[in-house]
DRENMI-581050 format. One record per residue: residue number from 1; residue in three letters; x, y, z of N, C-alpha, C in turn. Coordinates in nm, 2 decimals, padded with zeros to 4 digits, m for minus. Example, Ala and Ser with C-alpha at 12.3 -4.5 7.8 and 13.67 -1.06 7.14 Angstrom:
(pt 1 ALA (01.32 m00.57 00.78) (01.23 m00.45 00.78) (01.32 m00.33 00.78))
(pt 2 SER (01.28 m00.22 00.71) (01.37 m00.11 00.71) (01.29 00.00 00.79))
//
This chain:
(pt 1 UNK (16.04 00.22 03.26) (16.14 00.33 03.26) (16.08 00.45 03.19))
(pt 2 UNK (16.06 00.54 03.26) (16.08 00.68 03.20) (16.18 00.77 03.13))
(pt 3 UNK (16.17 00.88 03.07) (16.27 00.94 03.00) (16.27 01.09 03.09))
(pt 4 UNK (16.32 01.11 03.12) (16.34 01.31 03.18) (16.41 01.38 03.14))
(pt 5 UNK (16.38 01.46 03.05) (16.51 01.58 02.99) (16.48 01.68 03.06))
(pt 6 UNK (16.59 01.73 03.14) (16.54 01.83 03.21) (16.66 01.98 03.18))
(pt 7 UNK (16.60 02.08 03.17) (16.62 02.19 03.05) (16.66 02.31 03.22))
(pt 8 UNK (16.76 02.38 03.18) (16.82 02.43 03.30) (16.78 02.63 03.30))
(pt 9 UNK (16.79 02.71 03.40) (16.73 02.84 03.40) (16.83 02.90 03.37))
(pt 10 UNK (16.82 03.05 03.38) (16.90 03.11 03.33) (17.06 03.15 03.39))
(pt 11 UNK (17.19 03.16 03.30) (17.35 03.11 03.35) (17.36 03.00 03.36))
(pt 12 UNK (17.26 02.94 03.42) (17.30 02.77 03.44) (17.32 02.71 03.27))
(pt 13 UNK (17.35 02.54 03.35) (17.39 02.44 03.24) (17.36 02.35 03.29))
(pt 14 UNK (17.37 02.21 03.18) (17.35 02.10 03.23) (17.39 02.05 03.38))
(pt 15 UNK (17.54 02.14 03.39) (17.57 02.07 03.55) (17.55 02.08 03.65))
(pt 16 UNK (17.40 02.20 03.65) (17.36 02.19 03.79) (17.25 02.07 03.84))
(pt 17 UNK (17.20 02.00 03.70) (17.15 01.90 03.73) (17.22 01.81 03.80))
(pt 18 UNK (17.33 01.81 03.79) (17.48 01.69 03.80) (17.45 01.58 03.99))
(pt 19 UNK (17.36 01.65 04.07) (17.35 01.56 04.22) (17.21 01.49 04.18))
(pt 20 UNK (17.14 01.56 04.09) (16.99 01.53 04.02) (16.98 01.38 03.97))
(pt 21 UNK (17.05 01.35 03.86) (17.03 01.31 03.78) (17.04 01.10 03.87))
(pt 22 UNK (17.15 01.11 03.94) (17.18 00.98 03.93) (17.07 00.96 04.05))
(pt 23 UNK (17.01 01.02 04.12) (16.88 01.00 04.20) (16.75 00.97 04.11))
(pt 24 UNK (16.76 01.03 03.99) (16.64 00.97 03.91) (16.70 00.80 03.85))
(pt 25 UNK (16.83 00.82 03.82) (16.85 00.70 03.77) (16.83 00.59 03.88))
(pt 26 UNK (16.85 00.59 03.96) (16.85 00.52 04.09) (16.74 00.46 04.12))
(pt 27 UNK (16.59 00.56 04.04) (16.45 00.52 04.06) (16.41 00.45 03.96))
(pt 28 UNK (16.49 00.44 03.85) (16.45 00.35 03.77) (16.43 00.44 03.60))
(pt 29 UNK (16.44 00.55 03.62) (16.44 00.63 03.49) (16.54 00.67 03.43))
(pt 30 UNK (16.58 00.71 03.28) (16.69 00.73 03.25) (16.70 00.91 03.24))
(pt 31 UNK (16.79 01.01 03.24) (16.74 01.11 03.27) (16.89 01.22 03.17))
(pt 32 UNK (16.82 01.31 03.11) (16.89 01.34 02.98) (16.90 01.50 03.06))
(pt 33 UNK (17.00 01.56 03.06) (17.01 01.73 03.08) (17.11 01.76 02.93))
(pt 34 UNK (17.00 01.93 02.93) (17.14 01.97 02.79) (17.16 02.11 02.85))
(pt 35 UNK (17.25 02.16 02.76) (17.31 02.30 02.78) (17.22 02.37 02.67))
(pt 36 UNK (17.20 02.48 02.69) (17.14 02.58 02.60) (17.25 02.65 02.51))
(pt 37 UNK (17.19 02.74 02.41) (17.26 02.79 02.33) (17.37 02.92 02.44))
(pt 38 UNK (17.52 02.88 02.44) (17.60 02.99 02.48) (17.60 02.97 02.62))
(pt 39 UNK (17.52 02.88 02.66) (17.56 02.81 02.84) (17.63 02.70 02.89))
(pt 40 UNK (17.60 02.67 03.00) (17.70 02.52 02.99) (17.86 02.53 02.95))
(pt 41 UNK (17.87 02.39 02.89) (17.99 02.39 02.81) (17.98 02.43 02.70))
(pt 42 UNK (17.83 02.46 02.65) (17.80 02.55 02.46) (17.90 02.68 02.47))
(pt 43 UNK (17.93 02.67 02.33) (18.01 02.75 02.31) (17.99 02.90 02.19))
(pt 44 UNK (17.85 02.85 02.17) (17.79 02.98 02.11) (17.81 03.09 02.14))
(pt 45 UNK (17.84 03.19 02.02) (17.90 03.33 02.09) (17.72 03.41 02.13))
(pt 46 UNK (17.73 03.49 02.17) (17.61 03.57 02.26) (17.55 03.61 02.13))
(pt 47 UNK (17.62 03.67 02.06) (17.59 03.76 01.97) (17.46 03.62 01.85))
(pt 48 UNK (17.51 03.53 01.84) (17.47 03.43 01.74) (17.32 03.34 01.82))
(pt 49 UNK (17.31 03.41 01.96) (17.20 03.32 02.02) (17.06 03.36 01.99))
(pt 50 UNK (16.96 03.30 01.96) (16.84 03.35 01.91) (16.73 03.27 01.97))
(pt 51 UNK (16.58 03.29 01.99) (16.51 03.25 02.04) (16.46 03.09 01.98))
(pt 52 UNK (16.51 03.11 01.85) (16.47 02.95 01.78) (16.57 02.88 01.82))
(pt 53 UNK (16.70 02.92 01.77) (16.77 02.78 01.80) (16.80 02.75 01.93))
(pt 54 UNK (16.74 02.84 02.06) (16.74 02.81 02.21) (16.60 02.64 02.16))
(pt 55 UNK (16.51 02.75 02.13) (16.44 02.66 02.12) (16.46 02.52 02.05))
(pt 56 UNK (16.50 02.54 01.96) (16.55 02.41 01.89) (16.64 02.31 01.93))
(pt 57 UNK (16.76 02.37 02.02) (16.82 02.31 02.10) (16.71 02.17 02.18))
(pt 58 UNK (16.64 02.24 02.24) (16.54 02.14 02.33) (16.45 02.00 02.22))
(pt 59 UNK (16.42 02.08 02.14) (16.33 02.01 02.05) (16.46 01.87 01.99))
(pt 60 UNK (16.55 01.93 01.93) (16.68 01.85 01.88) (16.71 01.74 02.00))
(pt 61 UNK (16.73 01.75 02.15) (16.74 01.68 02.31) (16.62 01.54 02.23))
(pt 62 UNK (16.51 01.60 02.26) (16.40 01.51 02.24) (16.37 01.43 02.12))
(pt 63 UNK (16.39 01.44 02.01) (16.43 01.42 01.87) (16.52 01.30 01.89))
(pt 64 UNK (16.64 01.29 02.00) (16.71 01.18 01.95) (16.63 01.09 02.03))
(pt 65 UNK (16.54 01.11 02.13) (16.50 00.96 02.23) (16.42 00.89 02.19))
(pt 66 UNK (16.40 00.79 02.20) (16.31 00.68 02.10) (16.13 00.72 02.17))
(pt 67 UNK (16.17 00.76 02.30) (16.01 00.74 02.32) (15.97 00.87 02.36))
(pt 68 UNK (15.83 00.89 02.37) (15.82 01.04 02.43) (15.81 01.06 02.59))
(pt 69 UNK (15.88 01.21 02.59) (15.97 01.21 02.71) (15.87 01.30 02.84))
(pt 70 UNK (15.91 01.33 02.96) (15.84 01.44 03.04) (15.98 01.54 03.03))
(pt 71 UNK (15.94 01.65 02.97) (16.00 01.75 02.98) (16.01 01.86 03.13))
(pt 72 UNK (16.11 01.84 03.20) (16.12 01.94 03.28) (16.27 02.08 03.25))
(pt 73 UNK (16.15 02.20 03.30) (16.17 02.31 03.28) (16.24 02.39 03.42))
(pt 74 UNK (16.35 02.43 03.44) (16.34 02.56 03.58) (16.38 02.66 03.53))
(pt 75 UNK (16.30 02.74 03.62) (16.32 02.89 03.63) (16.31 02.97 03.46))
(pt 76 UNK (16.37 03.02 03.41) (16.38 03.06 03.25) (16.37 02.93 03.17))
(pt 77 UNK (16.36 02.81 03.21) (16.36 02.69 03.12) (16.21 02.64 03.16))
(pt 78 UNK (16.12 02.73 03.20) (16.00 02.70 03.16) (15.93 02.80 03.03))
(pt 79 UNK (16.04 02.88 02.94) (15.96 02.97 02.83) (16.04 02.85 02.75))
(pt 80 UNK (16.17 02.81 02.76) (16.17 02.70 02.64) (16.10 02.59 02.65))
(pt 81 UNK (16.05 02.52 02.75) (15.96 02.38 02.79) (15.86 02.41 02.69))
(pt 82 UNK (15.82 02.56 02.73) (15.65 02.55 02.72) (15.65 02.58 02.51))
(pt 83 UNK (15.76 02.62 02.49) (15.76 02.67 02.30) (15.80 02.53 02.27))
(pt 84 UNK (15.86 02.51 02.31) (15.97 02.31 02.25) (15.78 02.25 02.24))
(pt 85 UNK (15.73 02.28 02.36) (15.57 02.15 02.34) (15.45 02.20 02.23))
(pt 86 UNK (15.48 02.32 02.18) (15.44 02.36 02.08) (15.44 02.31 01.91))
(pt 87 UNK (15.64 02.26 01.94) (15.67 02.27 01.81) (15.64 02.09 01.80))
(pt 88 UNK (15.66 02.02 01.93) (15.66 01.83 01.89) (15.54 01.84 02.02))
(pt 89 UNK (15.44 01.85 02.04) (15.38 01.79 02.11) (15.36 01.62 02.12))
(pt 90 UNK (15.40 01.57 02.01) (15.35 01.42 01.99) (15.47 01.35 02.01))
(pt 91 UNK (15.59 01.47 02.11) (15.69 01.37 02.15) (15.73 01.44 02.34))
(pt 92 UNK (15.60 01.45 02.38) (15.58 01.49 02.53) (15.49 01.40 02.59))
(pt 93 UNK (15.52 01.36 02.74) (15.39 01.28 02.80) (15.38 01.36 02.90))
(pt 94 UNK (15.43 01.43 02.93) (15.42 01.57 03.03) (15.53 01.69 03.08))
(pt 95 UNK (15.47 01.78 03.08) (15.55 01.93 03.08) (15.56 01.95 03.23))
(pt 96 UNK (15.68 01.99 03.33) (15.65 01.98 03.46) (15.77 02.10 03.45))
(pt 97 UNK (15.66 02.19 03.54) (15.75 02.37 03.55) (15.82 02.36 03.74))
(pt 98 UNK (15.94 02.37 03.72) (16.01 02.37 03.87) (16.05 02.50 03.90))
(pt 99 UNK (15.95 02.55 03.97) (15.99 02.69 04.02) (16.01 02.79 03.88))
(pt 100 UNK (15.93 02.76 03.78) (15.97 02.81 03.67) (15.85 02.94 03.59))
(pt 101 UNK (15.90 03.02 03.51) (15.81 03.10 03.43) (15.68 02.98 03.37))
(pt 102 UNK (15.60 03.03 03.36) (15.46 02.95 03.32) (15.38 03.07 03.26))
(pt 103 UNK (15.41 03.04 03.09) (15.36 03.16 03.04) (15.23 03.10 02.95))
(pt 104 UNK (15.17 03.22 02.88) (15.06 03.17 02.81) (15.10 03.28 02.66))
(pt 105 UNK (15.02 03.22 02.58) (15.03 03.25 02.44) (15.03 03.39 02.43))
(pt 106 UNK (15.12 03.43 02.39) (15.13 03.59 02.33) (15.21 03.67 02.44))
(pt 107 UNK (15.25 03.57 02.53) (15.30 03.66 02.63) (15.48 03.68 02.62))
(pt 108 UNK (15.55 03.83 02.66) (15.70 03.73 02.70) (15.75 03.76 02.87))
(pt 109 UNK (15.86 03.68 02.87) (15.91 03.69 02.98) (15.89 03.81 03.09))
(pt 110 UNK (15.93 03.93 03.02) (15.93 04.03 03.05) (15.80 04.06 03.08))
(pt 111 UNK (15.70 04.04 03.02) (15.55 04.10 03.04) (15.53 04.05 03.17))
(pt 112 UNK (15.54 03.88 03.20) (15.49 03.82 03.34) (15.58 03.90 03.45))
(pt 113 UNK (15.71 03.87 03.46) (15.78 04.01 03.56) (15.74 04.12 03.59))
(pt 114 UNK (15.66 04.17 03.47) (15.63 04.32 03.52) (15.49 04.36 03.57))
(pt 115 UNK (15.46 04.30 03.69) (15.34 04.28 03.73) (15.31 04.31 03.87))
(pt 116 UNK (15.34 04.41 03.94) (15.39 04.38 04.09) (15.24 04.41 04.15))
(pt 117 UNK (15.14 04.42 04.07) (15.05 04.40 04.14) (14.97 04.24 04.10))
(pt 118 UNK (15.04 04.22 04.06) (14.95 04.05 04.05) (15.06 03.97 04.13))
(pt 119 UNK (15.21 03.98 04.13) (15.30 03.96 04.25) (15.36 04.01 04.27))
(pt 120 UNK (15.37 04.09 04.39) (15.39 04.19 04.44) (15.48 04.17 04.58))
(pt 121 UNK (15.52 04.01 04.57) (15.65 04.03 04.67) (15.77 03.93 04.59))
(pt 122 UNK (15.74 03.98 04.43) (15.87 03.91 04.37) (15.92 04.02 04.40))
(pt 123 UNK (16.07 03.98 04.38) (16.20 04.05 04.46) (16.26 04.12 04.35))
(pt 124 UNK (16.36 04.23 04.37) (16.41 04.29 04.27) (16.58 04.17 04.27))
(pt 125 UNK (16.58 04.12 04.10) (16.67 04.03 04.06) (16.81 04.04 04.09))
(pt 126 UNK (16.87 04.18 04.09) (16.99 04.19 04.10) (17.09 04.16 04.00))
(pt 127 UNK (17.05 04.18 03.87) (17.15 04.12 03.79) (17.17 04.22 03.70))
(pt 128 UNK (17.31 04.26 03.63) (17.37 04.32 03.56) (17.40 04.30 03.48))
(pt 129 UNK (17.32 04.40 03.34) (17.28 04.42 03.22) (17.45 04.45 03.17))
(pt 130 UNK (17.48 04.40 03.05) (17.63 04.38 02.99) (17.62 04.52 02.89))
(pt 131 UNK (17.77 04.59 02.87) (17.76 04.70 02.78) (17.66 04.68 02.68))
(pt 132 UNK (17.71 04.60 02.57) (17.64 04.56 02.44) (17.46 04.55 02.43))
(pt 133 UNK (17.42 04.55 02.58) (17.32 04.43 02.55) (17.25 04.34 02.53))
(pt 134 UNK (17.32 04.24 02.55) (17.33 04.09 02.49) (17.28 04.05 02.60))
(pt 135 UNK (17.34 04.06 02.69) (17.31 03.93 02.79) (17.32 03.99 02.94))
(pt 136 UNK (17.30 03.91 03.07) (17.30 03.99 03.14) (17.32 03.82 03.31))
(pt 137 UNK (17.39 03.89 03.40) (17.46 03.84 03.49) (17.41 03.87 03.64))
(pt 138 UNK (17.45 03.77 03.69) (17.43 03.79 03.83) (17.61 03.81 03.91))
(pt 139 UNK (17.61 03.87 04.04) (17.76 03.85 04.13) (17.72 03.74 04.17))
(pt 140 UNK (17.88 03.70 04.20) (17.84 03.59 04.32) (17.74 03.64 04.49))
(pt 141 UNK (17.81 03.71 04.50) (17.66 03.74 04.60) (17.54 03.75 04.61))
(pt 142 UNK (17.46 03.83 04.49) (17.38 03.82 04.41) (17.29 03.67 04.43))
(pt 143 UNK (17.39 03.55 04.33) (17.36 03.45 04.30) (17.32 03.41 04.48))
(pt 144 UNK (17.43 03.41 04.52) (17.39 03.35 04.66) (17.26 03.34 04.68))
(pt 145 UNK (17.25 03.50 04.77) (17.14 03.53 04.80) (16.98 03.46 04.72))
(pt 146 UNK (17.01 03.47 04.57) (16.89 03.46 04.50) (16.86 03.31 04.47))
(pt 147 UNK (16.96 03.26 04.43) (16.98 03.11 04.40) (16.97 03.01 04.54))
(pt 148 UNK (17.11 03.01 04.58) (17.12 02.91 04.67) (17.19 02.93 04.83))
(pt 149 UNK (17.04 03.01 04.88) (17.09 03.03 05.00) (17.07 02.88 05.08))
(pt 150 UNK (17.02 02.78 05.06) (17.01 02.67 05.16) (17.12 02.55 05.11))
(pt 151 UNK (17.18 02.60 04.99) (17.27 02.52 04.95) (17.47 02.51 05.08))
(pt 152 UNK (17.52 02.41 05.07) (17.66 02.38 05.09) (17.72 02.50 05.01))
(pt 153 UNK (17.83 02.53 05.11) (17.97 02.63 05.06) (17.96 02.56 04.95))
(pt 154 UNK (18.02 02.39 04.93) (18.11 02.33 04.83) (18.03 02.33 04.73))
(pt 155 UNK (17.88 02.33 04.74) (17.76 02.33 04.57) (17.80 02.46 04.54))
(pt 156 UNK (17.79 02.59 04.64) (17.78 02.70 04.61) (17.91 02.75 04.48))
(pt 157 UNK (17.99 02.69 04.54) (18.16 02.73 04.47) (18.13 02.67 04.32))
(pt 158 UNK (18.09 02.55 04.37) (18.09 02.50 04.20) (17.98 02.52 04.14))
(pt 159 UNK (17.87 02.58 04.15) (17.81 02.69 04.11) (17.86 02.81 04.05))
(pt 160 UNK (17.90 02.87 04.11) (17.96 03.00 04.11) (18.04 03.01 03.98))
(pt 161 UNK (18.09 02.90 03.98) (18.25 02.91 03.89) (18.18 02.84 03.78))
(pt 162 UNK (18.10 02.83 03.73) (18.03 02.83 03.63) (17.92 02.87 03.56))
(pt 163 UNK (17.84 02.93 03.62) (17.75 03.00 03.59) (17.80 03.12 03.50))
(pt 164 UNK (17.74 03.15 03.37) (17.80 03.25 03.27) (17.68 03.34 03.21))
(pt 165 UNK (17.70 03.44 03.14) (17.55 03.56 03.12) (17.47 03.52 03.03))
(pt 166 UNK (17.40 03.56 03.12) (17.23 03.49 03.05) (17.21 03.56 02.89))
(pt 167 UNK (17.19 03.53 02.82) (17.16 03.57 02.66) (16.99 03.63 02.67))
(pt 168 UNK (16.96 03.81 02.68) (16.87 03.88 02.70) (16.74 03.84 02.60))
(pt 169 UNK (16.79 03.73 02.53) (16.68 03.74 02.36) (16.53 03.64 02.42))
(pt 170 UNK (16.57 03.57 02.56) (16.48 03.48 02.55) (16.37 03.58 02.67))
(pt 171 UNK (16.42 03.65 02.72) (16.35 03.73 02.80) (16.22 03.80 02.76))
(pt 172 UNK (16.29 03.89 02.58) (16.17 03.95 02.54) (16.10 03.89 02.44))
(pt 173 UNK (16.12 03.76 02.36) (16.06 03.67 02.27) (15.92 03.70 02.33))
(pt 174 UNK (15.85 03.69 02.21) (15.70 03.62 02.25) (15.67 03.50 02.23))
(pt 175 UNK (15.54 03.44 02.28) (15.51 03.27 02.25) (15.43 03.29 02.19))
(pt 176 UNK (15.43 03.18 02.10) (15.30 03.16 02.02) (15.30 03.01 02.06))
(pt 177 UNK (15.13 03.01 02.10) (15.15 02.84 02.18) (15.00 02.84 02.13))
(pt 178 UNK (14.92 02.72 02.09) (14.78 02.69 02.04) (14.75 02.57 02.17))
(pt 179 UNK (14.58 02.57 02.18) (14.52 02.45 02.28) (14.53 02.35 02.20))
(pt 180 UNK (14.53 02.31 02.05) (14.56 02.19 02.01) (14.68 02.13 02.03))
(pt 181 UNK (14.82 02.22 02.05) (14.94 02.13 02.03) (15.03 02.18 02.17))
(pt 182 UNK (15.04 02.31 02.21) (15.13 02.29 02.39) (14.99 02.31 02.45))
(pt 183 UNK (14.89 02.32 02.41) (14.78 02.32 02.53) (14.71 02.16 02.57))
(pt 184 UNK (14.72 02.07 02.47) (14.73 01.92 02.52) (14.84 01.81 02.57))
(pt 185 UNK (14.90 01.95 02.67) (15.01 01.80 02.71) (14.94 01.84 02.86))
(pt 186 UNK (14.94 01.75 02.94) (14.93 01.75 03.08) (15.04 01.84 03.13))
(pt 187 UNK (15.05 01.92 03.25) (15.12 02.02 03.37) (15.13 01.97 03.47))
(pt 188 UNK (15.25 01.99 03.50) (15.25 01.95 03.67) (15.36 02.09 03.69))
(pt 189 UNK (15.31 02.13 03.78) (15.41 02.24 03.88) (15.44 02.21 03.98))
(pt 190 UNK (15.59 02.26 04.04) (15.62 02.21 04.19) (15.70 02.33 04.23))
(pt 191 UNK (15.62 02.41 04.33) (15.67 02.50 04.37) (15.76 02.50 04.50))
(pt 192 UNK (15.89 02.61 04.53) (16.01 02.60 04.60) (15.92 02.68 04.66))
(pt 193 UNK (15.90 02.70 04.81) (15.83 02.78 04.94) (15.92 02.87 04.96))
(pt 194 UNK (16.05 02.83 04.98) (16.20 02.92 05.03) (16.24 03.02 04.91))
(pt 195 UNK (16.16 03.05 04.77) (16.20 03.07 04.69) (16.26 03.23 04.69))
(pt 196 UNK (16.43 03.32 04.65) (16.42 03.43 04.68) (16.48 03.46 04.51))
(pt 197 UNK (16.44 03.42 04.43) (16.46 03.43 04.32) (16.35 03.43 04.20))
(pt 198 UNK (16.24 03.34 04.22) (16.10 03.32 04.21) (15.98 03.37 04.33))
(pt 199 UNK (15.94 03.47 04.34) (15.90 03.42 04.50) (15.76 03.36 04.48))
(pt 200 UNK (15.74 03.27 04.56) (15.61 03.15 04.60) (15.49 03.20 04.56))
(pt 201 UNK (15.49 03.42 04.57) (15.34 03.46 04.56) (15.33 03.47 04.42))
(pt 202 UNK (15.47 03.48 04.34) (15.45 03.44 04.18) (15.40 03.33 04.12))
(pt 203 UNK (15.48 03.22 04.20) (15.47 03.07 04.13) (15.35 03.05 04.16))
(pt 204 UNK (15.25 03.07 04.25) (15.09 03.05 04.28) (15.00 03.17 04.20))
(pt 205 UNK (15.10 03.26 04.21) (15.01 03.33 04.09) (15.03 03.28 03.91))
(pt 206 UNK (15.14 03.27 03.84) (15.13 03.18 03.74) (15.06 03.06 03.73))
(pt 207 UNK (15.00 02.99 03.80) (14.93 02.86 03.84) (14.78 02.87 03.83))
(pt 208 UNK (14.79 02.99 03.91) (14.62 03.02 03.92) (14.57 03.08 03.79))
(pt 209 UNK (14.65 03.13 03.73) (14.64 03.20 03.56) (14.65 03.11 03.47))
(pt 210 UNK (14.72 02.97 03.49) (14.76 02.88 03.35) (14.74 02.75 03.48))
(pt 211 UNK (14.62 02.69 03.47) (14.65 02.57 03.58) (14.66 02.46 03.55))
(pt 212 UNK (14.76 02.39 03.61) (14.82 02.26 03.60) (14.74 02.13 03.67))
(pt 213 UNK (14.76 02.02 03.62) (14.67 01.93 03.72) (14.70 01.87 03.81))
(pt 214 UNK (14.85 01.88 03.81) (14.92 01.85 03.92) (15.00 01.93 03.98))
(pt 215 UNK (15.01 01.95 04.13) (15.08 02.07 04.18) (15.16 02.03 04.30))
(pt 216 UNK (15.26 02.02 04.39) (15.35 02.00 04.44) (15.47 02.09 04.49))
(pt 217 UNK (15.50 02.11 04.64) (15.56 02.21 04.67) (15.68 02.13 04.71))
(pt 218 UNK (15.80 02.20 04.74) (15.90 02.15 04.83) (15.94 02.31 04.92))
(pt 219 UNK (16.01 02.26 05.02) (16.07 02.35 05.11) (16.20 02.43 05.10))
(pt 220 UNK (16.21 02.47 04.96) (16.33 02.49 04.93) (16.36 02.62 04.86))
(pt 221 UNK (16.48 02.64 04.83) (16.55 02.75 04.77) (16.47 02.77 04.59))
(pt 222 UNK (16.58 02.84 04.51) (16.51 02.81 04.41) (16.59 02.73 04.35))
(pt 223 UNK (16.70 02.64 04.40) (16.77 02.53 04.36) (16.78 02.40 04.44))
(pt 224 UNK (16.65 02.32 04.43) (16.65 02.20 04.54) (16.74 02.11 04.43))
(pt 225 UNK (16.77 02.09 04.33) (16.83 02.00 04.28) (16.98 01.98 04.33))
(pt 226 UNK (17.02 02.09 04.40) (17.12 02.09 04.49) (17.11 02.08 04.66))
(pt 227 UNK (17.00 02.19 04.68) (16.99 02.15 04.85) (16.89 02.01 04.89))
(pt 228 UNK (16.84 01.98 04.78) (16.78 01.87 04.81) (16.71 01.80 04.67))
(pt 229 UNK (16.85 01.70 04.62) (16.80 01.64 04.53) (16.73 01.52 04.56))
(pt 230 UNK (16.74 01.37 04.59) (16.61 01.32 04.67) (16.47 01.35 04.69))
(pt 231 UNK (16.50 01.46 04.76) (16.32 01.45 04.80) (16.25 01.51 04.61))
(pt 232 UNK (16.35 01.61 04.59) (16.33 01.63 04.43) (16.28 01.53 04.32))
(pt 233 UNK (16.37 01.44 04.34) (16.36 01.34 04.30) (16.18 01.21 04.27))
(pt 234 UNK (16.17 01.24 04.43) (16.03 01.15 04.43) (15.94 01.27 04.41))
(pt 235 UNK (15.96 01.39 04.43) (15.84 01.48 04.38) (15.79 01.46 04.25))
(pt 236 UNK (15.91 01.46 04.13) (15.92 01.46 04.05) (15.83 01.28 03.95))
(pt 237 UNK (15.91 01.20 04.06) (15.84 01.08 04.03) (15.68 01.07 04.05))
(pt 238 UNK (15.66 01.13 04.15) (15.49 01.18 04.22) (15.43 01.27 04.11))
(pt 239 UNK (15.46 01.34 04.04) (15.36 01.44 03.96) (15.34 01.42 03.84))
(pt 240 UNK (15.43 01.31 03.77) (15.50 01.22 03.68) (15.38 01.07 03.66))
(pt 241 UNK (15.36 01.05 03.77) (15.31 00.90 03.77) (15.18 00.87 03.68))
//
């Protein structure tokens, strides 16, 4: 048996894992999702969310399991994968980015986005920046569009009606990541083809910049854990093995 904590992108929460999870259990692994700081069911106010205790959140996930785990990352939950394998490398057996940011040391979020000539058919996001600052949202049409266009009405709703504003702090953080401690865990990437949220010439461009040893596509949105958890499932098991 394997362990999988798998760490959710930005608005989301644990429960978009929720069609995910009992497909991995099914395969014989046990499989852990958390909420981030102010997502999910967390109840952190915006104002109190900071780039460590996002990060810590993840590190604290892995901390309770007896053995070391494969961390999976989507979308915004590959800048906390990749800082969490920084801080416990000696409790990772592999880091696997799902359609996710894949950054390298010194960089942040923001810097890899702002690149339209290194990818140049990522899409403009659509999401709206909150009075204060703090955080920032998508519409539900928005989401559609960018998230889950191959998904069911019925995923889509219960999506919808949970997804809450992204907390802006993890966007502009920087990384500090060393080759002795997140540069020795093994990579695997698996990139979504259908992606209109990530687009494909990104995820092959972050790949070709920071490369993984294992690499893996699916035909999907930027949410197969919903339009297609199964085949997800043994991808995951395949890059994993």
């Amino acid at each position: 048996m394997t362990t999988f904590v798998f760490v959710h992108g930005a608005c989301h929460g644990a429960w978009c894992w929720s069609k995910l999870t009992p497909e991995m259990e099914a395969r014989g692994h046990r499989a852990v999702a958390l909420d981030l700081p102010a997502l999910g069911e967390d109840e952190t106010p915006l104002r109190a969310v900071t780039f460590d205790s996002t990060i810590q959140r993840v590190v604290d996930t892995i901390g309770a399991e007896t053995e070391p785990v494969i961390l999976v990352g989507h979308s915004l939950g590959g800048i906390s994968i990749t800082q969490a394998a920084e801080r416990i490398p000696e409790r990772m057996r592999r880091l696997v980015y799902l359609s996710a940011a894949l950054p390298r040391d010194g960089e942040t979020l923001e810097e890899i986005y702002a690149s339209p000539a290194a990818f140049p058919e990522t899409p403009n996001r659509s999401a709206t920046r909150s009075p204060d600052g703090l955080s920032y949202a998508f519409s539900p049409e928005a989401a559609r569009g960018r998230f889950y266009h191959d998904c069911s009405e019925e995923d889509f709703a219960y999506c919808v009606a949970r997804l809450k504003p992204q907390p802006l702090v993890m966007r502009a953080s920087r990384l500090q990541l060393t080759p002795d401690r997140h540069g020795r865990i093994p990579r695997a990437y698996i990139h979504c083809e259908d992606d209109r949220s990530i687009s494909i010439a990104m995820q092959k461009g972050m790949v070709a910049r920071s490369p993984c040893d294992r690499v893996a596509s699916l035909p999907t949105s930027h949410s197969p854990f919903l339009s297609a958890p199964a085949r997800l499932a043994e991808t995951l098991c395949a890059v994993s093995a």
